[in-house]
C-alpha positions in Angstrom: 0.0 0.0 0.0 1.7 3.4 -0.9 1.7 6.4 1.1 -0.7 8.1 -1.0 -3.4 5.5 -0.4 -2.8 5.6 3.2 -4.0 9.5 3.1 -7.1 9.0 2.1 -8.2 6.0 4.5 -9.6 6.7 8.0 -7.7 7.4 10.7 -6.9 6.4 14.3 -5.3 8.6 16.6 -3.1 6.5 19.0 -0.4 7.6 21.4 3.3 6.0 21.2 5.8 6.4 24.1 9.4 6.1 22.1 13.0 6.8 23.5 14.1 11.0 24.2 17.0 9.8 21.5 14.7 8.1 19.0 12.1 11.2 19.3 15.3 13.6 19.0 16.6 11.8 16.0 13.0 12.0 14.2 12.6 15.3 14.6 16.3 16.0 13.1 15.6 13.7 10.1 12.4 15.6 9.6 13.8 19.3 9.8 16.9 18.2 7.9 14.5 17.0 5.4 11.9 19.4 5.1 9.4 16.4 5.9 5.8 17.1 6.7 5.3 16.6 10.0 6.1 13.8 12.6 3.2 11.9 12.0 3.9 11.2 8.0 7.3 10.6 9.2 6.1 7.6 11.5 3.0 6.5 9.3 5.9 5.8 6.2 8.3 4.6 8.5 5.6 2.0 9.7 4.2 1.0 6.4 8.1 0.5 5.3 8.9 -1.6 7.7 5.6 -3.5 7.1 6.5 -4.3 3.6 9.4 -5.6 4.6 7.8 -8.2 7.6 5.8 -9.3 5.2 8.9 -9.5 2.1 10.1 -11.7 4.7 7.5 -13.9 5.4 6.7 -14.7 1.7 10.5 -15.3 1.0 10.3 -17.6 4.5 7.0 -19.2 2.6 9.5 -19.8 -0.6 12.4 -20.9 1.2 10.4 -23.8 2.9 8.9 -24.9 -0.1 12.2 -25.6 -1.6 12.2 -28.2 0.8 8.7 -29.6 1.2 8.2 -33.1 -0.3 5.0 -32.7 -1.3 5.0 -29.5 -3.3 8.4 -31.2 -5.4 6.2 -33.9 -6.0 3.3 -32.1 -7.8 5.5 -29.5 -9.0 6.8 -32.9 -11.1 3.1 -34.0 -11.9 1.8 -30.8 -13.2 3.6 -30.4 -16.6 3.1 -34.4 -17.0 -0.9 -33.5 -16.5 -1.2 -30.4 -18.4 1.6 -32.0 -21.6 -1.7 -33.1 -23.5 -3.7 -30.1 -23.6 -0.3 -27.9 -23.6 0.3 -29.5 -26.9 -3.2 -29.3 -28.0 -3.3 -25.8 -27.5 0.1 -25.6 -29.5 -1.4 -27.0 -32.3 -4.5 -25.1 -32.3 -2.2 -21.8 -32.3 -0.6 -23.0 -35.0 -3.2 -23.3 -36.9 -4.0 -19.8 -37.0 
């Protein structure tokens, strides 16, 4: 979801209790910037990192497939199932 989306959902208004450094070091990054405000700061900051949990998690999802039985199994079977109409469809193409 981009930024730009976001602005045009609902919002929540929540408090966050961060670190006097982390705080400091936001409102550095967003004067040295010329950011908008503190709050787009932390709303792309969370959607950022929230792309890259779930990055992770679907590369996780990937990595254990490389090892599941079952899925290198049917990964086998499917071309074997579909070679018929594959090459049926080939010919009808080639018709044309």
């Amino acid at each position: 979801m981009s930024h730009q989306s976001i602005s045009h959902e609902k919002r929540i208004r929540t408090t966050v209790d961060i670190p006097r450094d982390l705080w400091e070091r936001v409102r550095r990054a967003i004067n040295n910037r010329e950011l908008k405000s503190q709050n787009a700061f932390i709303v792309q900051a969370l959607e950022r990192y929230l792309e890259q949990l779930e990055e992770a998690w679907i590369d996780g999802e990937f990595a254990r497939m490389k090892n599941d039985e079952e899925y290198k199994v049917l990964n086998l079977q499917m071309p074997e199932e579909f070679a018929h109409s594959d090459w049926e469809a080939f010919k009808s193409n080639e018709k044309k």
